[in-house]
C-alpha positions in Angstrom: 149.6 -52.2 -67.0 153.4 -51.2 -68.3 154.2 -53.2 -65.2 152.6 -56.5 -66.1 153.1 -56.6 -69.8 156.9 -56.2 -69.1 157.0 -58.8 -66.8 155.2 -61.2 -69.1 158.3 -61.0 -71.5 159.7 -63.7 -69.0 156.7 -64.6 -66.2 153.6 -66.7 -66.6 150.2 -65.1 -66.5 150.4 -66.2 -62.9 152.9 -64.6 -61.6 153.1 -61.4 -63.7 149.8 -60.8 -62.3 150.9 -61.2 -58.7 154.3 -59.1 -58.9 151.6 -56.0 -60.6 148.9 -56.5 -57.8 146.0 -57.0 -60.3 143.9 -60.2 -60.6 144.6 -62.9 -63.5 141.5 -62.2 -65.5 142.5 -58.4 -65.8 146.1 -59.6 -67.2 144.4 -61.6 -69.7 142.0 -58.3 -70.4 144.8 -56.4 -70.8 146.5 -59.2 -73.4 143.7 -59.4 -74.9 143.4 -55.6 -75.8 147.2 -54.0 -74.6 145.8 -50.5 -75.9 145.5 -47.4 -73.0 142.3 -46.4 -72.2 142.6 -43.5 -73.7 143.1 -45.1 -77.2 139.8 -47.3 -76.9 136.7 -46.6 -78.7 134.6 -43.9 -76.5 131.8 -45.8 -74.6 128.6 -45.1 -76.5 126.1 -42.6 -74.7 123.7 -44.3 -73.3 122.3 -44.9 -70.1 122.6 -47.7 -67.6 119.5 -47.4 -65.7 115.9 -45.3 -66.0 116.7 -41.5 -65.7 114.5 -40.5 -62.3 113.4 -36.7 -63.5 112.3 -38.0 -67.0 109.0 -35.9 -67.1 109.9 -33.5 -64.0 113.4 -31.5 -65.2 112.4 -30.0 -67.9 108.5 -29.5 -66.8 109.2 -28.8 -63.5 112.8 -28.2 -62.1 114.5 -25.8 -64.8 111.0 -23.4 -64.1 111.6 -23.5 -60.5 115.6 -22.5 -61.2 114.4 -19.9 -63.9 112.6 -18.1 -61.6 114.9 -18.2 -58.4 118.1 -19.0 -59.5 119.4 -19.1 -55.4 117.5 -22.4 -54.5 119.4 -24.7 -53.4 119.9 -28.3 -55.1 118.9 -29.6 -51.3 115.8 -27.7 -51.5 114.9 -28.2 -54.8 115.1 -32.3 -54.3 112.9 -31.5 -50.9 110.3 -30.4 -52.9 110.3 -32.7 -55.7 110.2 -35.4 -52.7 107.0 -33.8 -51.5 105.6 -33.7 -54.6 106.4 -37.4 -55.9 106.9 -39.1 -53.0 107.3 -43.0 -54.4 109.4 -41.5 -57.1 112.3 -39.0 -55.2 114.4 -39.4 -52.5 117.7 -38.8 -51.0 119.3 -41.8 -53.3 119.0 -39.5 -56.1 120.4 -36.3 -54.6 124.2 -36.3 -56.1 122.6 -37.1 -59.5 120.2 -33.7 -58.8 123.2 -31.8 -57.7 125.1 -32.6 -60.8 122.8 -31.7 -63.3 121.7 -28.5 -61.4 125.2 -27.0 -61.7 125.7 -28.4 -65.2 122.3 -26.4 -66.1 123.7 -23.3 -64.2 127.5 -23.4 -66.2 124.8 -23.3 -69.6 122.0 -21.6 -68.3 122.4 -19.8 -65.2 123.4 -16.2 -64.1 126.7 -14.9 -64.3 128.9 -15.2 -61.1 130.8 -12.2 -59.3 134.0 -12.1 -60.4 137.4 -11.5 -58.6 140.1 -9.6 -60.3 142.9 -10.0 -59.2 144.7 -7.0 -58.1 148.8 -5.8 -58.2 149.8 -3.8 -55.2 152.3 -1.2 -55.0 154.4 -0.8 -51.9 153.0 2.1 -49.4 149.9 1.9 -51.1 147.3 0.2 -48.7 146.4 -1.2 -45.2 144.0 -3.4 -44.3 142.1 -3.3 -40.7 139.5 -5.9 -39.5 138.4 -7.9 -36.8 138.0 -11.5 -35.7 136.5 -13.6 -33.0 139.6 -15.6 -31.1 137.5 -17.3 -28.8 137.2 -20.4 -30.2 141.3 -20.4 -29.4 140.0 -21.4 -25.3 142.3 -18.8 -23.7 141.6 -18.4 -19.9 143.0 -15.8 -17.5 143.6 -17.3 -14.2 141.1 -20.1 -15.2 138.2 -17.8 -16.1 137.7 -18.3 -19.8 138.5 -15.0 -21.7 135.9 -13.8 -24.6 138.3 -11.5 -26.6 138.5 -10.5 -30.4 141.5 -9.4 -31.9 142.4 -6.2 -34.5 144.4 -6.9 -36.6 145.7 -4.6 -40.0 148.5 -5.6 -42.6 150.2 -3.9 -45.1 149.2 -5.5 -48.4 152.4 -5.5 -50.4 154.9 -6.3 -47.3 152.9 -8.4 -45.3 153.5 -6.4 -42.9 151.4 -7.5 -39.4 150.2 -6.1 -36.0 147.3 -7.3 -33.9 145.5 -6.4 -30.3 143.7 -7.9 -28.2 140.0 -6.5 -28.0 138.1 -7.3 -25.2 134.6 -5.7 -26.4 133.3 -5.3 -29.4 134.1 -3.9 -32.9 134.0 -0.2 -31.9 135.5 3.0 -33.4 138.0 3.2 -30.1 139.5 -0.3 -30.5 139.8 0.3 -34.5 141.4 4.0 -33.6 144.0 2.7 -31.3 144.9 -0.6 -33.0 145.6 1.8 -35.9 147.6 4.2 -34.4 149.7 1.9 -32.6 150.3 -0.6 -35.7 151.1 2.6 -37.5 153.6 4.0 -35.0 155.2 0.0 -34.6 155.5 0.7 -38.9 156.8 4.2 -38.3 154.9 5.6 -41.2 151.2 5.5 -42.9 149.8 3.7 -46.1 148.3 5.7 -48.8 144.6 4.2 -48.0 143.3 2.3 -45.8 141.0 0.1 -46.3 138.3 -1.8 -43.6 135.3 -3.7 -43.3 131.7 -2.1 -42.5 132.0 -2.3 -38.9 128.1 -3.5 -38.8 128.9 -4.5 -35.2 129.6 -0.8 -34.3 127.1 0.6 -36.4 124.0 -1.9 -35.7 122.7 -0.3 -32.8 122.8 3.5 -33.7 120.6 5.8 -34.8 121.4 7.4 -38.2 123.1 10.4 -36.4 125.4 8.5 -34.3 126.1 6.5 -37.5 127.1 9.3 -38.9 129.4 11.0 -35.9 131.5 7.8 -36.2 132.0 8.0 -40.1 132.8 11.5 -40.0 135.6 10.7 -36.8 137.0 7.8 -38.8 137.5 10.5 -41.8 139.2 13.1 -39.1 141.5 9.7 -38.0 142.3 8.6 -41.7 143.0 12.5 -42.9 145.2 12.8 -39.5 147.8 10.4 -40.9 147.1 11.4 -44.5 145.3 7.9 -45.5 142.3 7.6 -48.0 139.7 5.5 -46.3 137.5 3.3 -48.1 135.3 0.1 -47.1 134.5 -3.1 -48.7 130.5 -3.1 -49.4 128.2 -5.0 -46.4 128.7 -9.1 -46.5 131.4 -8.7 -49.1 134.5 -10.5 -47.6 136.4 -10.9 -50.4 136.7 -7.5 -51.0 138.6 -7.1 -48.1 140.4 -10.4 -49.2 143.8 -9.6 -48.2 143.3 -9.1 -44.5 140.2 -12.1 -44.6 142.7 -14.5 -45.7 145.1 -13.4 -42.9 143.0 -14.4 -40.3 143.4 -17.9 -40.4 147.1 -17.9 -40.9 147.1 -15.7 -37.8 144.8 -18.1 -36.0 146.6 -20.9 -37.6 149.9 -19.6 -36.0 148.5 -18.4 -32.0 147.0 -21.8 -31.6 150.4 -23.5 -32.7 152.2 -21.2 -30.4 150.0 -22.4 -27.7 150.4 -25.9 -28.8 154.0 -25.6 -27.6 153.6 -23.3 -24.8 151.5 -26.5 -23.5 149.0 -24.4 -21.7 146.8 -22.3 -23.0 146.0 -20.4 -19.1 147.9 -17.4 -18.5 148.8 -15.2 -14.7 147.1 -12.0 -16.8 146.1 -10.3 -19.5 148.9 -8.3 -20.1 151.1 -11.9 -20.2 148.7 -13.5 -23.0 149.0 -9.8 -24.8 152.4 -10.0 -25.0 152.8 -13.9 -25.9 150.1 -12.5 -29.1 152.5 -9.9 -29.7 155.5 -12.3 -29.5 153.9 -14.2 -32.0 153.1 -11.7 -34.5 156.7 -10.3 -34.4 157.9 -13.6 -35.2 155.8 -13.4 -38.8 157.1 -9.8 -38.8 161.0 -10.9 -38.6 160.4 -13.4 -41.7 159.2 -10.7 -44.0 161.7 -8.0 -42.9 163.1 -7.1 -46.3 159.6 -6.8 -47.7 158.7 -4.6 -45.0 161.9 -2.7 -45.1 161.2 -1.9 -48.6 157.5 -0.7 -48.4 159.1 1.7 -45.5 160.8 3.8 -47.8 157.2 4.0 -49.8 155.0 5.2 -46.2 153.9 8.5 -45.5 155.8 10.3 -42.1 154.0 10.4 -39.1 152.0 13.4 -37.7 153.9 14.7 -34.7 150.7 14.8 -32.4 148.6 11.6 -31.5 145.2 11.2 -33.2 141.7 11.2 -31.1 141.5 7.2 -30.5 139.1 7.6 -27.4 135.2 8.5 -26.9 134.3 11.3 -24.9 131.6 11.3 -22.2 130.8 13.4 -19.1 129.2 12.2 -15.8 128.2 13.1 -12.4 129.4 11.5 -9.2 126.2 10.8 -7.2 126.1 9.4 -3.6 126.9 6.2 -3.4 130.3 7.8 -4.6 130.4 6.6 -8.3 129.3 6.9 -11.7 127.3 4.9 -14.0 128.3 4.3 -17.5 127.2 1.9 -20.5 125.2 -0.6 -17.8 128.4 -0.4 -15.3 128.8 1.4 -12.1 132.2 2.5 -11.1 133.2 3.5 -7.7 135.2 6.9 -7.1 137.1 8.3 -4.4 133.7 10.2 -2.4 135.5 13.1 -2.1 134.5 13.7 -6.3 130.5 13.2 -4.5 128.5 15.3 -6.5 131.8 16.7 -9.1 131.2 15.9 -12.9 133.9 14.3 -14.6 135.3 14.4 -18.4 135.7 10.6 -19.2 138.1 9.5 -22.0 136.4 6.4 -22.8 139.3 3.3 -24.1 138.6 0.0 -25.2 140.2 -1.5 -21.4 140.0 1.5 -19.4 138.4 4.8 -18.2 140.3 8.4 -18.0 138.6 10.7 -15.3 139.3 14.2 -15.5 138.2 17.1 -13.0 138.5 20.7 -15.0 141.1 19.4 -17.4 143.4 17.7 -15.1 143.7 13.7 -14.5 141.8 12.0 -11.6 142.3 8.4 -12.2 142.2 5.9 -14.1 139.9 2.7 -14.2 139.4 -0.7 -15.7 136.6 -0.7 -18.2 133.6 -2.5 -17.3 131.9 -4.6 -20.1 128.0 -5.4 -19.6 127.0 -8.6 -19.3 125.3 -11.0 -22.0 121.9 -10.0 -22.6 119.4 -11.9 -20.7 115.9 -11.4 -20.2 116.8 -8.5 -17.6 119.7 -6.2 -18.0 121.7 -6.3 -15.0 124.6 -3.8 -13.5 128.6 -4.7 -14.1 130.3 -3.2 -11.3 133.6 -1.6 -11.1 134.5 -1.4 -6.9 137.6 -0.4 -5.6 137.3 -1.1 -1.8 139.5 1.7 -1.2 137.1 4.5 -2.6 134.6 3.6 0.5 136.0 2.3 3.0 136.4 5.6 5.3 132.6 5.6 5.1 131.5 2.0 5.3 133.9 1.9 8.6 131.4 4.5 10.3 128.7 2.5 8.6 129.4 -1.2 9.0 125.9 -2.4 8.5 125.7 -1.7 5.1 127.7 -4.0 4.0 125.3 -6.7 4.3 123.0 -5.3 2.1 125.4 -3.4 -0.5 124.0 -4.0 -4.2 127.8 -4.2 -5.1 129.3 -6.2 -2.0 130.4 -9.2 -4.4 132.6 -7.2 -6.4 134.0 -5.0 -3.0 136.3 -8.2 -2.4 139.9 -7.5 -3.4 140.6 -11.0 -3.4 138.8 -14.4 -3.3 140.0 -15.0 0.4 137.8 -12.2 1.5 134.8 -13.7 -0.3 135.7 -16.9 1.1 136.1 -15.3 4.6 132.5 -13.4 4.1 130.8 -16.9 3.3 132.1 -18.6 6.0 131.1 -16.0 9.0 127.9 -15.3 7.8 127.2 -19.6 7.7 128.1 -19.4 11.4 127.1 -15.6 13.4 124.4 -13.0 12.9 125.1 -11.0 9.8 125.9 -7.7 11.8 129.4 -9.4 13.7 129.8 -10.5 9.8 130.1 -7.2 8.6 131.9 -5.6 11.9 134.8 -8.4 11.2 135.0 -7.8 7.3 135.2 -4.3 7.0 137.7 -4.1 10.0 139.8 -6.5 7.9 139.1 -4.3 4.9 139.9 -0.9 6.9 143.1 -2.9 8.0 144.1 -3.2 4.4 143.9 -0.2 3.9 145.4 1.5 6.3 148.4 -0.6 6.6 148.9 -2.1 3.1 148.6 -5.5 4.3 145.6 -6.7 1.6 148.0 -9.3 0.6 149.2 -10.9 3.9 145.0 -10.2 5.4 144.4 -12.7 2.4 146.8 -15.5 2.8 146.3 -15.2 6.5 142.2 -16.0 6.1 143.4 -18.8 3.2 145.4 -20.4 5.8 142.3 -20.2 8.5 139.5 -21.4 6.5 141.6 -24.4 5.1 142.1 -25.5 8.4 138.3 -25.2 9.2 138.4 -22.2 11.6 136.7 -19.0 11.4 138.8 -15.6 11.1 138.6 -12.9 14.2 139.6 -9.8 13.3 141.7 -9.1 16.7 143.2 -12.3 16.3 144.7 -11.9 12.6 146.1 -8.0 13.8 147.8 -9.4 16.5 149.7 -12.2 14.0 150.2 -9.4 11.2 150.4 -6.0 13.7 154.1 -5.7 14.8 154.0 -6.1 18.7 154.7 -2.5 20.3 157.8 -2.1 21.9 157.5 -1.2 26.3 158.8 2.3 26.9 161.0 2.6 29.9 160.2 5.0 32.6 162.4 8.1 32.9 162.2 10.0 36.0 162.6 13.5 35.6 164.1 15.7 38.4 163.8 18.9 38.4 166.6 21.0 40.3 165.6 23.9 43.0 166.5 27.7 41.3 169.2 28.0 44.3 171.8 26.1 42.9 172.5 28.6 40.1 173.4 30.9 42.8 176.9 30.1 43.7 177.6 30.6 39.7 176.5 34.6 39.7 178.8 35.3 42.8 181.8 36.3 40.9 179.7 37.4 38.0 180.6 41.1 36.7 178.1 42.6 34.6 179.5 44.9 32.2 177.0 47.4 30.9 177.7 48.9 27.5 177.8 52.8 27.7 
């Protein structure tokens, strides 16, 4: 408008009009009138067309929001719809929703509020957890379901985060803590987390109560005050929430550049997440620095961050555990073993001293029927199943026995082409020569290289190419002398007899 009129100190109508982008008839509008809007006379109130709830709002609607004030405006204009069909429908829902929250400003409950808070430095951590799988991580091209721990210092900004491959459980919260606080090098005041419903959902009220009273011990261990937000009350826990998508916000743009988001292992993508996080931890050193001076030391002894079990070896030479079955070395057959339970991995321990270690199983989704995750290391059974061949074919946990795809691959193709028995014989030879000679990786490219070139693997065959050939010894021929030719040397011998 400022435009146009100035221009019409030395322009026509025409072309004033056309230098401001507005039509001719709004030019002679605004001559007409040059007055801002602002400065006009107020439109009188009144109403341009029939108002659709005359006869139902106050009759009907403002009841119905009296006496649940959660309906929704959606539901609320569903059931008006119903009522008066040929007078509601969906044209008239943005009016609805208008008026509705209008009525609630005037009439309606009070809201929650959110005070704000002011945070000293050394005064509080935050710990939660969040779902990262909508990030499409794979391992080796099998899609990884993972969560992530994650705590922060309130007043530094202060980050850390883990990779959590189960659920939220009092072990992955114990150890995410204790490492974020050792990365700090000291301990908040409190420490504040969510309810952990995941952890808690399925236990009795005892249970329940075993895990509150070991997150106290972990909290008084580093000196903290814990405290949780109340159930389904995010905001409460506001300062961590809010980090979440940031922290999302930054992995997915780290994988953005990486260009792939597939990675050789799991302990590569763990470090590219902790790569990431150290970054946002570099930006907000001086803060950080600061709130250092304000932590609590360290206890010199590491806290309880594990969950204790005991189990009996049976048989089959393993242990069953949560709905997975891990194989153990069968000399432990019929021994029970002290398990230290981690979020990725089992302790075993035989009267106090350390057995081995193994990959936590996870069960599988739940289905209509539970089934058995199983944790096989070939090694554990082979001495038996070379005596025992046969069973191989029938072994409840023969696809996870494998060490590598090229023995599954191998297993398949034999059994399409011979009786299941010279199946086995060939397979646990290759297995037992594995073993024995350390030669799992070359046994593996070597069947890669058969199959792809449409033959079948024979055992004697692939020991031959990988056996080193066995050097000929030469014959030595041994003489032995007669006893006479030592005479001649105890002619001139004197013996000399002491007195």
């Amino acid at each position: 408008m400022r435009l146009y009129m100035k221009l019409r100190t030395t322009r026509s109508q025409e072309s004033a009009a056309a230098i401001s982008g507005i039509s001719v008839a709004t030019g002679r509008r605004i001559e007409r009138d040059p007055r801002p809007p602002s400065s006009r006379k107020e439109r009188r109130d009144y109403r341009t067309r029939s108002d659709p709830f005359e006869g139902l709002w106050d009759e009907e609607i403002v009841p119905m929001l009296a006496s649940a004030p959660g309906l929704r405006p959606i539901t609320v204009l569903r059931e008006m719809a119903r009522r008066y069909p040929d007078r509601i429908d969906d044209s008239v829902r943005r009016s609805l929703e208008r008026r509705i929250r209008t009525w609630r400003a005037l009439h309606g409950p009070d809201q929650p509020v959110i005070f704000p808070q002011a945070h000293a430095p050394g005064r509080m951590g935050l710990s939660d957890f969040t779902d990262m799988s909508g990030l499409g991580v794979t391992i080796a091209g099998q899609t990884l379901h993972h969560r992530l721990y994650h705590f922060a210092l309130v007043y530094s900004g202060f980050e850390h985060g883990e990779v959590v491959l189960g659920g939220e459980s009092y072990t992955a919260l114990a150890s995410g803590l204790a490492t974020a606080l050792t990365t700090l090098g000291g301990a908040p005041a409190e420490h504040r987390s969510d309810s952990l419903s995941a952890a808690f959902r399925n236990l009795c009220h005892d249970q329940a109560e075993d895990l509150t009273r070991r997150f106290a011990a972990l909290a008084a261990h580093y000196g903290m005050t814990p405290t949780r937000n109340n159930r389904g009350v995010a905001h409460e826990n506001g300062s961590i929430e809010s980090r979440h998508g940031h922290l999302k916000d930054r992995i997915e743009q780290a994988l953005m550049l990486r260009g792939l988001v597939d990675f050789d292992t799991l302990a590569a993508y763990r470090a590219f997440v902790a790569g990431v996080i150290a970054d946002h931890n570099r930006r907000h050193g001086d803060a950080i620095e600061i709130e250092r001076a304000h932590l609590k030391a360290l206890p010199p002894a590491p806290p309880v961050t594990w969950d204790e079990a005991s189990v009996r070896v049976t048989s089959s030479s393993g242990f069953s555990f949560r709905h997975a079955f891990y194989t153990v070395p069968s000399r432990l057959i019929g021994h029970r073993l002290h398990l230290r339970v981690h979020d990725d991995r089992i302790e075993a321990f035989l009267a106090g001293m350390p057995v081995l270690s193994l990959p936590r199983g996870r069960a599988p989704a739940k289905t209509a029927r539970r089934t058995t995750t199983h944790i096989v290391d070939y090694r554990h059974v082979i001495g038996s199943l070379r005596a025992k061949p046969g069973a191989l074919a029938g072994l409840t946990y023969r696809d996870a026995l494998w060490p590598r795809p090229a023995y599954r691959r191998a297993w398949e193709a034999l059994v399409a082409s011979q009786p299941v028995r010279d199946a086995s014989r060939t397979m646990v030879a290759l297995l037992a020569l594995a073993h024995d000679r350390g030669l799992e990786a070359d046994i593996a490219a070597a069947l890669d290289a058969i199959l792809d070139e449409g033959g079948l693997p024979v055992f004697a065959e692939i020991q031959a190419r990988l056996m080193p050939q066995a050097a000929s010894v030469p014959a030595v021929r041994i003489e032995m002398p007669s006893a006479s030719v030592y005479d001649p040397l105890l002619r001139d011998v004197r013996l000399e007899i002491a007195p």
